[in-house]
C-alpha positions in Angstrom: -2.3 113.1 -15.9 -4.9 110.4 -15.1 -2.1 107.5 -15.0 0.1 109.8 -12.6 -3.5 110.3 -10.2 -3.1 106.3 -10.3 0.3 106.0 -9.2 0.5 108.6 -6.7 -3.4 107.3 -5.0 -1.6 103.7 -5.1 -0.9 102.6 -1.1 2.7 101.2 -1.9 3.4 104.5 -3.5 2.1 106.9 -1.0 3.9 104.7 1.6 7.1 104.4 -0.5 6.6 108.2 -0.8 6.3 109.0 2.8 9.1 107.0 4.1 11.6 109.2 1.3 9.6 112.5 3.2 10.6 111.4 6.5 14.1 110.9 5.6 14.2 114.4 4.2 12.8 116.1 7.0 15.0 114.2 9.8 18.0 115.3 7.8 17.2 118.6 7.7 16.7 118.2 11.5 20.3 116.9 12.1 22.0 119.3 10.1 20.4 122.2 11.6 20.1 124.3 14.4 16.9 125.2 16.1 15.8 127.5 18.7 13.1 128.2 20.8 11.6 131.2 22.4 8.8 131.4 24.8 8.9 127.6 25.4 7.7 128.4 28.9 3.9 128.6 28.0 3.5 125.0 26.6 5.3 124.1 29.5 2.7 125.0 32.2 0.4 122.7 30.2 2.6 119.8 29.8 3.8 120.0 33.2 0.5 120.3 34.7 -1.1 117.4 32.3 -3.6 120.0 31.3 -4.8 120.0 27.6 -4.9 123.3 24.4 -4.7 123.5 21.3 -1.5 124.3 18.9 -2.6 126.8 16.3 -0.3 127.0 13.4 -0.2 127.7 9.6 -0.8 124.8 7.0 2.4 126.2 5.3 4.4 125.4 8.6 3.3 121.6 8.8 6.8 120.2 7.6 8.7 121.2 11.1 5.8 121.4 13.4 7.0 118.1 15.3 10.4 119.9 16.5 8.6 122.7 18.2 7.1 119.6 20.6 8.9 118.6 23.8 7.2 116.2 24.8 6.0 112.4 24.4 2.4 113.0 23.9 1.8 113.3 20.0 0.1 116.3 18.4 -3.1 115.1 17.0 -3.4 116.8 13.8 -6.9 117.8 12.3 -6.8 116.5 8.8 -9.8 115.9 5.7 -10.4 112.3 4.4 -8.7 114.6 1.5 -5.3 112.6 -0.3 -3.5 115.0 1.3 -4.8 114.5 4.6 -4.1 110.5 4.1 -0.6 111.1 2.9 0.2 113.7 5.8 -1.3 110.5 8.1 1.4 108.3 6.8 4.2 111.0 7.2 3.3 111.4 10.5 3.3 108.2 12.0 7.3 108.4 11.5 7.2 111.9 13.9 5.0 112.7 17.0 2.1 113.3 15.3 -1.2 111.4 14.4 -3.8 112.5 12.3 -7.3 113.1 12.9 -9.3 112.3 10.1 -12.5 114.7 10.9 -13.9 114.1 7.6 -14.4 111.5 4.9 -15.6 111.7 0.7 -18.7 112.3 1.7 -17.6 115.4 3.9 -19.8 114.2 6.2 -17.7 116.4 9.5 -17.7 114.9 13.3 -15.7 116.6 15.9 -16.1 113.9 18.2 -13.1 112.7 18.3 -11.6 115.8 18.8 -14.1 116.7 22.4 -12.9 113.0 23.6 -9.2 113.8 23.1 -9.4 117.1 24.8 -11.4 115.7 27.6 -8.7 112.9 28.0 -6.4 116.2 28.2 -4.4 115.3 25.0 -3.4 117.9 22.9 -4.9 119.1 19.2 -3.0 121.0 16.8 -5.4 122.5 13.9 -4.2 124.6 10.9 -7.1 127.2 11.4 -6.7 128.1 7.5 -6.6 124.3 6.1 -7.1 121.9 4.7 -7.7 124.5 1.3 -7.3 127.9 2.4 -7.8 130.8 2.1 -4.5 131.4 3.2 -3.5 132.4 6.4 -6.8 133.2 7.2 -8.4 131.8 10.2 -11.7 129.9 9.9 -14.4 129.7 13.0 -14.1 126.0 13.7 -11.0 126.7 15.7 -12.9 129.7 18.0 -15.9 127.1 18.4 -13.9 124.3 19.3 -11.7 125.8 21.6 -15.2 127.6 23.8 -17.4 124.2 23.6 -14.0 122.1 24.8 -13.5 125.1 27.5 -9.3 125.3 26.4 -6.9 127.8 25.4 -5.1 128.2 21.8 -1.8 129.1 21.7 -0.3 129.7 18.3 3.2 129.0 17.1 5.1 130.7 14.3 8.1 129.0 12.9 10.9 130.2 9.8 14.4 129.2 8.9 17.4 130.8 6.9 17.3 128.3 4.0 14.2 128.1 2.3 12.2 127.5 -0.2 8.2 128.3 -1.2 5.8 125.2 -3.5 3.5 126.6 -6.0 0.7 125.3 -4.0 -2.3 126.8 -2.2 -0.7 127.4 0.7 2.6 128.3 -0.1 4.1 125.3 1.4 7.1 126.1 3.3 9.8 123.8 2.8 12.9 123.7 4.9 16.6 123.1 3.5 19.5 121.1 5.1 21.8 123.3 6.7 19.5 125.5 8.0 19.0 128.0 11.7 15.3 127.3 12.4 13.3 128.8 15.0 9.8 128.4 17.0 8.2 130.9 18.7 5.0 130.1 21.3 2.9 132.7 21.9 0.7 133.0 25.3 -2.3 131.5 25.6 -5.4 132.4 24.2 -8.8 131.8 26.5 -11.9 132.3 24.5 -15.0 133.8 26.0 -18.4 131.5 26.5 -20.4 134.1 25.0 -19.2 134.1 22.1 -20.9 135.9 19.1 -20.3 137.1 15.8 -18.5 139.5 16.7 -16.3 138.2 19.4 -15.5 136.2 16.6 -14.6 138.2 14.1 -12.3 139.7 17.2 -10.7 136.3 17.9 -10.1 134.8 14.2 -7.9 138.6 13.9 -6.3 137.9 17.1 -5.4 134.6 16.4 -4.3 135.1 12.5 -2.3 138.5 14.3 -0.2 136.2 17.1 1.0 133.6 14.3 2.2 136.1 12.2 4.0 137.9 14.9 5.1 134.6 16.4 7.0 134.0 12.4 8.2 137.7 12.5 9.6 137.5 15.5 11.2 133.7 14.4 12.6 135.7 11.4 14.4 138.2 13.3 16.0 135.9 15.9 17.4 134.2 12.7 19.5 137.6 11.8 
């Protein structure tokens, strides 16, 4: 077990590794179909160069750079965690760039993420990563999104070939030959006074709108 931790941490590896990912995942883009719905509320943003931040499940990470229609990357939260490095290498071959928020000591700095926002690029955070629990939204997002003064707007995603990893998260991972589909939700404008309470209201109304954004994905695949 210790000798595959070696290989796998090696740099040539994880590199060696990510290039086979990003051939899998642009082959499932080109032999599948993929729609859209409610495209219209990223658009306002785009359009009027204004900045928010994509909310979305860590289980969903594998398609996430399909559901964007623009140039502008994504810049994805991520831990100094392996998985964060290796999901930093994968990325760099789509439109989206990691930001490491954290290093081994877990020393956190949000910094980064307050300068992109005020630059008006866009975040995307997994409200329930980097380890869960699952589908459960965390308060970083909520107290992010009121200090920055931007919307959240969630995004659910599912396709008709499928299948589940035995991993915290459920990792969903999408087959060739498949009919995908994104669905954007409206935007979501936090209150400045926010306390526990409001919350409690937001983290249930954000974790509500991605699940009904993947129901309603599922049922335009029928």
């Amino acid at each position: 077990m210790k000798i595959k931790k070696i290989i796998l941490k090696n740099i040539f590896v994880q590199h060696l590794l990510a290039f086979i990912t990003s051939i899998y995942i642009y082959f499932v883009r080109f032999t599948s179909k993929i729609i859209i719905e409610n495209s219209s509320s990223p658009n306002y943003f785009w359009k009027n160069n204004k900045p928010f931040i994509l909310a979305f499940w860590h289980s969903q990470l594998m398609m996430i750079s399909f559901s964007w229609k623009i140039s502008d990357k994504i810049n994805i939260l991520a831990s100094g965690h392996s998985d964060g490095r290796f999901g930093s290498l994968v990325g760099k071959y789509f439109n989206l760039k990691n930001i490491q928020t954290s290093d081994k000591s877990k020393d956190i700095s949000l910094r980064p993420i307050f300068k992109l926002l005020k630059e008006n690029k866009y975040i995307g955070i997994t409200p329930d990563g980097p380890r869960g629990p699952k589908e459960k939204v965390s308060e970083g997002i909520i107290k992010i999104a009121k200090t920055a003064k931007v919307p959240i707007i969630t995004v659910g995603f599912w396709s008709s070939n499928n299948l589940k990893l035995s991993s915290w998260d459920s990792f969903l991972v999408t087959l060739p030959f498949s009919k995908c589909s994104f669905v954007w939700s409206e935007p979501i404008q936090i209150s400045r006074d926010l306390n526990e309470k409001k919350i409690q209201y937001f983290q249930e109304l954000i974790q509500n709108n991605i699940n009904q954004c993947i129901e309603k994905a599922k049922k335009n695949l029928k």
